[in-house]
C-alpha positions in Angstrom: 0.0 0.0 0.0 1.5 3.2 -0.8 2.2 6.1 1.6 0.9 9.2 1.5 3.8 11.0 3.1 4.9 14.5 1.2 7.5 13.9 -1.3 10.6 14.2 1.8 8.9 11.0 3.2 7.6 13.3 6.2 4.7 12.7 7.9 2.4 15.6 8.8 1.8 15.3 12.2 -0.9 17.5 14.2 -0.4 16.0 17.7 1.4 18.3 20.3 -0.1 21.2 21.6 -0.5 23.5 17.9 3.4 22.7 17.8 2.0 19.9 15.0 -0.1 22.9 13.8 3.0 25.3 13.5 5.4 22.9 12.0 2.3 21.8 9.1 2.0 25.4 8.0 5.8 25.9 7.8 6.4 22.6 5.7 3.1 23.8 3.9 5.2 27.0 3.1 8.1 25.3 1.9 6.8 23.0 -0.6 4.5 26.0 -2.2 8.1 27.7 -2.6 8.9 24.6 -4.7 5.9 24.6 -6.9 6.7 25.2 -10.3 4.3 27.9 -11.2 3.1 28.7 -14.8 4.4 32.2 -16.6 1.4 34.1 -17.1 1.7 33.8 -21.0 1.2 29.9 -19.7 -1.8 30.8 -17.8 -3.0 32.9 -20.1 -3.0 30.3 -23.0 -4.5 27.2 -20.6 -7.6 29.3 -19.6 -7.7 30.4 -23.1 -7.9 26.3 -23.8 -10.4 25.4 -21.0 -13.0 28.5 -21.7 -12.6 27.1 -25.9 -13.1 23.7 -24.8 -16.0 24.1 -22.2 -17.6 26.8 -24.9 -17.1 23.7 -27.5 -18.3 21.0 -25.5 -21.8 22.8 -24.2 -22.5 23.6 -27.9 -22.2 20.0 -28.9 -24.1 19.1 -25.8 -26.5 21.8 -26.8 -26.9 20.3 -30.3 -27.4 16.4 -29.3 -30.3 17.8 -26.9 -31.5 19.2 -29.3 -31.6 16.3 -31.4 -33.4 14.6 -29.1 -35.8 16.8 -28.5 -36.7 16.9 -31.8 -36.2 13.0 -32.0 -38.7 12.6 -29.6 -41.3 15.2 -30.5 -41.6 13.5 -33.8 -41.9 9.9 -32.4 -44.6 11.2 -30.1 -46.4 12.9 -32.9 -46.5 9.8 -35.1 -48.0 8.2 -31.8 -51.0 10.4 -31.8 -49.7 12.2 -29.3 -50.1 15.6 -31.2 -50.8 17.7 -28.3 -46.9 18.0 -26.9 
C-alpha cells in the first residue's frame, strides 16, 4: 500500500499542543516555494484552452439535446400524441 507521506517522506503530524499545527503550515510554506508555477503567458494560454473547450463541449451538448428533443417530439407525434 502506498504512503501518503509529502514527497521528503515526512509525515504531517498534528499532535502536540498546535506545535503539530506550526510545523504543518511551515512545511506547507516550503513546498508551495517549490511549486513550479506557470508564466502568465502559460496561464493565459490554458484558460484560453479550458473556456474554448467548455464553450465547444456545451455547444455540442446543446446540439445532441436538441436532437433529441426533436427526435422525440416527432416519435410522439406519429403516436398520436399531437398535443406536446
Amino acid at each position: 500500500m502506498r504512503s501518503m507521506a509529502p514527497a521528503g517522506g515526512r509525515g504531517l503530524s498534528l499532535g502536540g499542543g498546535g506545535r503539530g499545527l506550526t510545523n504543518l503550515l511551515r512545511e506547507l510554506r516550503g513546498e508551495i516555494k517549490r511549486v513550479v508555477w506557470p508564466t502568465p503567458r502559460q496561464a493565459i494560454n490554458m484558460t484560453a484552452v479550458v473556456v474554448a473547450m467548455s464553450a465547444g463541449l456545451g455547444a455540442f451538448l446543446g446540439l445532441v439535446d436538441f436532437g433529441f428533443q426533436e427526435l422525440f417530439r416527432l416519435l410522439l407525434q406519429a403516436a398520436g400524441a399531437g398535443g406536446y
